[in-house]
C-alpha positions in Angstrom: -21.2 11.0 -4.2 -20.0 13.2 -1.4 -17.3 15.0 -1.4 -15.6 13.1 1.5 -16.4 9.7 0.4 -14.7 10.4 -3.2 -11.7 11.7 -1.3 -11.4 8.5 0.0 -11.7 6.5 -2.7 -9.4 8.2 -4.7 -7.2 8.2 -2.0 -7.4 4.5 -2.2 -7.3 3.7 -6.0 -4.6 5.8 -5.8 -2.4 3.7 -3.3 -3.2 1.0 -5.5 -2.1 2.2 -8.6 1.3 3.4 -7.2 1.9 -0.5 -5.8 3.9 -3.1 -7.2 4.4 -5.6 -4.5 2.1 -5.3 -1.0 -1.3 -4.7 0.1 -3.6 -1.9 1.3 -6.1 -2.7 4.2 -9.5 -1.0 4.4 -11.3 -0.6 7.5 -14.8 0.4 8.0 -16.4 0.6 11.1 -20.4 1.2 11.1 -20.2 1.6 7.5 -17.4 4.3 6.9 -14.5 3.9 6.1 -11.9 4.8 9.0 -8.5 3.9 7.9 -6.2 3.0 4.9 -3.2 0.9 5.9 -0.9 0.6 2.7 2.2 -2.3 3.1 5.0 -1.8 0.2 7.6 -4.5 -0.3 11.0 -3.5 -2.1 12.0 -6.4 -4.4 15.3 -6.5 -5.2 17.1 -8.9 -7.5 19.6 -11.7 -6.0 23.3 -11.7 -7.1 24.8 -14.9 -6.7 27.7 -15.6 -5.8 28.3 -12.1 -4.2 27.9 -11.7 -0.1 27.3 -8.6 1.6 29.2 -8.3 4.5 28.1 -6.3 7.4 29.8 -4.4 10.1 
């Protein structure tokens, strides 16, 4: 495999290992890939009863 291809997928299998919650978006144009999009989403839990009140 070339050496610029297996940059990118490790660059990729690594976003995915480091994710909880979210997604990560490939794109390929003409057969290469061009671009690695990685959404996170923070979960936190919910306290009830307890409001946060802002300024």
């Amino acid at each position: 495999m070339e050496k610029k291809e297996e940059l990118k997928f490790r660059h990729i299998l690594s976003s995915l290992e480091d994710l909880q919650y979210g997604s990560v978006i490939i794109t390929v144009h003409d057969g290469e890939i061009t671009q690695v999009d990685t959404t996170e989403k923070k979960r936190f839990p919910v306290v009830k009863g307890r409001s946060v009140k802002t300024k």
